[in-house]
C-alpha positions as CSV (number, residue, x, y, z in Angstrom):
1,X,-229.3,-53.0,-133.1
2,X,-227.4,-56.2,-131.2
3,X,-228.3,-55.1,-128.5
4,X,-232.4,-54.2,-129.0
5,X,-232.2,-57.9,-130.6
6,X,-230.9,-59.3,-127.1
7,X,-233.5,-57.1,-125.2
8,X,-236.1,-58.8,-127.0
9,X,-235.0,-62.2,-127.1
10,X,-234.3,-62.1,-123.3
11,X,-238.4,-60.6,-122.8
12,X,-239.5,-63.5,-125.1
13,X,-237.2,-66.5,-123.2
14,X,-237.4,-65.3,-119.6
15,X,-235.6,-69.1,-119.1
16,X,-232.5,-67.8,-120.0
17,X,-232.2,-65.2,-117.8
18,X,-233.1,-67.1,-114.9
19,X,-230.2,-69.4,-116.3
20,X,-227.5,-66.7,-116.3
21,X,-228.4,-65.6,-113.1
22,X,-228.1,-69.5,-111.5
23,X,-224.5,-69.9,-113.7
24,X,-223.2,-66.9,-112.2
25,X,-224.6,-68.2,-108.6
26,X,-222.6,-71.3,-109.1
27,X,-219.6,-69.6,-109.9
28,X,-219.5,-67.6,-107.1
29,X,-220.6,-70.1,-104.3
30,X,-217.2,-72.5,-105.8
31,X,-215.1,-69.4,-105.3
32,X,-216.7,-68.1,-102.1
33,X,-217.4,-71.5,-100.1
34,X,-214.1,-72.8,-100.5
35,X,-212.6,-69.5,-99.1
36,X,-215.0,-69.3,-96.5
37,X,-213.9,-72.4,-94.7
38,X,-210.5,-71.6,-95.1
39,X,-208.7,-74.0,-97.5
40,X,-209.5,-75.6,-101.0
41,X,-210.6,-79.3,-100.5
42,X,-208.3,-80.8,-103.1
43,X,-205.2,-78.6,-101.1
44,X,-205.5,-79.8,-97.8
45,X,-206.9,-83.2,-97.8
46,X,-209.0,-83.3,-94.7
47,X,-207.7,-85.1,-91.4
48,X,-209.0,-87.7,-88.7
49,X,-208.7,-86.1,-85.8
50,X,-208.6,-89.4,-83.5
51,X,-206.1,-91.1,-85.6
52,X,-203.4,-91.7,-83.6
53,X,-205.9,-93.3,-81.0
54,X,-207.4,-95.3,-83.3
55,X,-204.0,-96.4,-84.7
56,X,-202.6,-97.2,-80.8
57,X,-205.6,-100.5,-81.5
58,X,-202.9,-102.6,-83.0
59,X,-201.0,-102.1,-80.3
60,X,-202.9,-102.4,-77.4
61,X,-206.4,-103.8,-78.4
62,X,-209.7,-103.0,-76.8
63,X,-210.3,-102.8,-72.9
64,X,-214.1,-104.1,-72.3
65,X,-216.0,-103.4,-69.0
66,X,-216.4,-106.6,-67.3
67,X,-214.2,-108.9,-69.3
68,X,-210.6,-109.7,-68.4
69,X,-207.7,-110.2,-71.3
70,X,-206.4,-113.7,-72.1
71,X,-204.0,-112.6,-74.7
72,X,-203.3,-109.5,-77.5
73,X,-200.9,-109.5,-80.2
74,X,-200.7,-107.5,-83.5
75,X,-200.7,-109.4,-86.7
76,X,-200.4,-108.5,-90.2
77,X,-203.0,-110.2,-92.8
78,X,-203.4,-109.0,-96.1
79,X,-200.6,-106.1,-95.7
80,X,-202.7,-104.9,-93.1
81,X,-201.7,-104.8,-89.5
82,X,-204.7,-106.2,-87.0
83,X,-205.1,-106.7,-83.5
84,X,-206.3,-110.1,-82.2
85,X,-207.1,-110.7,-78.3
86,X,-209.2,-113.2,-76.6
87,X,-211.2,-111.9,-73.5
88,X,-213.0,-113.6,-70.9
89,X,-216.0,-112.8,-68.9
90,X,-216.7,-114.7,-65.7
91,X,-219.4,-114.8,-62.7
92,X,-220.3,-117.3,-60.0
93,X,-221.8,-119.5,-62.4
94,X,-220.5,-119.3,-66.2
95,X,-217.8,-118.2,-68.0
96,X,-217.9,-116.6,-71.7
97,X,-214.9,-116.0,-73.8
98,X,-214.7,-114.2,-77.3
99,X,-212.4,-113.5,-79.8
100,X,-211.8,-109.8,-81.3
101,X,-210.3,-108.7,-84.7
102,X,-209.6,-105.1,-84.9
103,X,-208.1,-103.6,-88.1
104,X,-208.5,-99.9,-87.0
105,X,-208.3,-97.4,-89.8
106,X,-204.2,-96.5,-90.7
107,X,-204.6,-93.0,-91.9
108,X,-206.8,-90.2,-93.1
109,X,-207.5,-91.2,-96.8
110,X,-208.0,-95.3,-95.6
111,X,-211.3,-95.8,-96.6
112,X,-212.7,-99.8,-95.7
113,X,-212.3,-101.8,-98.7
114,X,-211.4,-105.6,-98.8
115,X,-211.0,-106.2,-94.6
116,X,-213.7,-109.5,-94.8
117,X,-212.0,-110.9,-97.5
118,X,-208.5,-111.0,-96.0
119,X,-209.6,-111.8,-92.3
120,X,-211.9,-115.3,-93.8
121,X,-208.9,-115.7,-96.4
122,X,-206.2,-115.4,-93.3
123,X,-208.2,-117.7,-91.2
124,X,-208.9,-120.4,-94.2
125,X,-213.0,-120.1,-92.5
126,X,-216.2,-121.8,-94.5
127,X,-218.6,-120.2,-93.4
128,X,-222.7,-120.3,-94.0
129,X,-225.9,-119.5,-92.7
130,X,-225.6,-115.6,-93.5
131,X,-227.9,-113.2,-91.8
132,X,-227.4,-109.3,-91.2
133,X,-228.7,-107.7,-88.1
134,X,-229.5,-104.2,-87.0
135,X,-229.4,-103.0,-83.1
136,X,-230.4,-99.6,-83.0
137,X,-228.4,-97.7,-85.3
138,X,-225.7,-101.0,-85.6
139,X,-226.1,-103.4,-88.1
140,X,-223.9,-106.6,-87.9
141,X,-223.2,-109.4,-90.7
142,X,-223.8,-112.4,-88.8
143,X,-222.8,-116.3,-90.3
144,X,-221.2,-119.4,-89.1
145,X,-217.4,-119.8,-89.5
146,X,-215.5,-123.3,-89.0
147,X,-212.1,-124.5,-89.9
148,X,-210.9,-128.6,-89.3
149,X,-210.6,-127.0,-85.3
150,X,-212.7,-124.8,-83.9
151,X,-216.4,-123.1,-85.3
152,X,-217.6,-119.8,-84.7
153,X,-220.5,-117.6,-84.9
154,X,-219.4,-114.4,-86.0
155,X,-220.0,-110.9,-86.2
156,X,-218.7,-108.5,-88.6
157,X,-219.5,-104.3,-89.1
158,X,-217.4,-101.3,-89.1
159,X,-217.5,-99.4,-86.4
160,X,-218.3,-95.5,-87.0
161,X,-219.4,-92.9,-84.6
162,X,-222.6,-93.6,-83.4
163,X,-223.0,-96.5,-84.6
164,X,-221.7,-99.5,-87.9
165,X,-222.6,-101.3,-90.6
166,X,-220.8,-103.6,-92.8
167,X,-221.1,-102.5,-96.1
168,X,-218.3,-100.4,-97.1
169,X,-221.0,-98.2,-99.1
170,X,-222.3,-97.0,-96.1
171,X,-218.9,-95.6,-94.9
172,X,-219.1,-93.5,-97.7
173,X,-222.0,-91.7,-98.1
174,X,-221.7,-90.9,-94.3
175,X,-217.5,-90.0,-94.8
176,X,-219.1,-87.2,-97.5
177,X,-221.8,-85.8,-95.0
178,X,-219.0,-86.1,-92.0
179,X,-216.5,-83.9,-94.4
180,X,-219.2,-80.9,-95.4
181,X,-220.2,-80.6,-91.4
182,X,-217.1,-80.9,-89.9
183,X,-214.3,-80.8,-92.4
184,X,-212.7,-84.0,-91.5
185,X,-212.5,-87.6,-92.8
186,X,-215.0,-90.6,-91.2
187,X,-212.8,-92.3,-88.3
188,X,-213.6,-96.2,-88.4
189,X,-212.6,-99.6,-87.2
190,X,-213.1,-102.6,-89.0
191,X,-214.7,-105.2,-86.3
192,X,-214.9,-109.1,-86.3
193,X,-216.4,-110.5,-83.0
194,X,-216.1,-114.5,-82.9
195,X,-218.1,-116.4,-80.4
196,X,-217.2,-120.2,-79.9
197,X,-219.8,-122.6,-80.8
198,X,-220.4,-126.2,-80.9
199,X,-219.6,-127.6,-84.7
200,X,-223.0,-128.7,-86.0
201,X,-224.9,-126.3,-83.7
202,X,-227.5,-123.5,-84.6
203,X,-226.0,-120.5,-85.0
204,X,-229.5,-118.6,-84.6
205,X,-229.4,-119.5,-80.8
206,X,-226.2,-117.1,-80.3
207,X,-227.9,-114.3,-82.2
208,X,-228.5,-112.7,-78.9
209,X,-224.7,-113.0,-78.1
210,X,-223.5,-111.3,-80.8
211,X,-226.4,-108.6,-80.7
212,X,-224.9,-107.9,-76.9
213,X,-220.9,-108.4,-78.0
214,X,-221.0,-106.4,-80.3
215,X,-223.2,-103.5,-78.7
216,X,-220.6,-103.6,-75.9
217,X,-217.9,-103.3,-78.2
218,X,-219.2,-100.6,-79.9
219,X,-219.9,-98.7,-77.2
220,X,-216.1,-99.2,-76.1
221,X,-214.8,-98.1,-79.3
222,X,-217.1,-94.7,-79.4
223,X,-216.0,-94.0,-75.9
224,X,-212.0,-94.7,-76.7
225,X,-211.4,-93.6,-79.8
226,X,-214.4,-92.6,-82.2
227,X,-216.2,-89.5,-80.1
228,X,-215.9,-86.5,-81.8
229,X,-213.4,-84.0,-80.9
């Protein structure tokens, strides 16, 4: 009698079969998947495979085509460890100098989190005159940044493969595709490009600077230490 009773409810409410049949599905794709690739996520976290390149940055800082290095030191700020070099770029006529911040990512589970904040904290900067820009598939936080010595017009993103952005948002979404395709963690490098610049000048005019900077560093960075393996 149970079981003529189910019969007809299930003919009546052909919902709930359907809904059985997707429960069970479930099931077995969270058993089967896991197995499938070979490991359950949450027992092996996954890995970064270029980490120990991208950790050597502290040490060694970024080599740019064209520019010659001034200086390169690591430094800590925030109880992180940063590389700082100033590079110089010179032809018949002109010469061009930058400064670069690196904080390159410390291990697998480092995800970016509070890197702006240290860096304008470390370097007591006001800054103004905000602006993001996007090159291609880089978008750069561009403003003005001055102390009682020097001003800046600065660039900020991190650095991903194939391309940056600065929000740390966008590190994420991408870090969650990056582990279902490939099985590994999101390699990044936090990047702050500083340009000199005269103290009451426009920062607008050195837009096209820091579009170019920080293309080339990009580049650089994809080529050293963020291709995929």
């Amino acid at each position: 009698m149970a079981l003529s009773l189910l019969s007809a409810n299930s003919k009546s409410r052909p919902w709930l079969r359907w809904l059985v049949v997707a429960l069970l599905a479930a099931i077995i794709a969270a058993v089967a998947i896991p197995r499938y690739l070979g490991q359950w996520p949450w027992h092996s976290p996954p890995g970064v495979a270029q980490i120990r390149d991208i950790r050597e940055l502290k040490e060694t800082g970024l080599t740019l085509k064209g520019w010659s290095q001034d200086f390169q030191q690591k430094i800590t700020m925030g109880g992180s460890q940063w590389s700082v070099q100033q590079l110089t770029h010179s032809d018949n006529a002109t010469s061009e100098q930058m400064v670069l911040f690196l904080k390159p990512q410390g291990r697998a589970e480092d995800q970016p989190q509070v890197e702006w904040i240290d860096l304008k904290g470390a370097q007591k900067w006001q800054t103004s005159n905000p602006r993001r820009l996007r090159i291609g598939n880089l978008s750069i936080d561009t403003f003005r940044a001055w102390t009682s010595n020097q001003t800046f017009a600065v660039a900020q993103w991190y650095a991903l493969p194939k391309g940056g952005h600065p929000a740390p948002h966008h590190w994420f979404w991408r870090d969650q595709k990056y582990q279902w395709t490939r099985g590994e963690r999101l390699p990044w490098v936090a990047v702050s490009l500083l340009v000199p610049m005269p103290p009451l000048g426009d920062v607008s005019l050195f837009y096209s600077d820091l579009e170019s900077l920080s293309q080339l560093v990009q580049t650089a960075l994809e080529e050293a230490v963020l291709t995929a393996v």
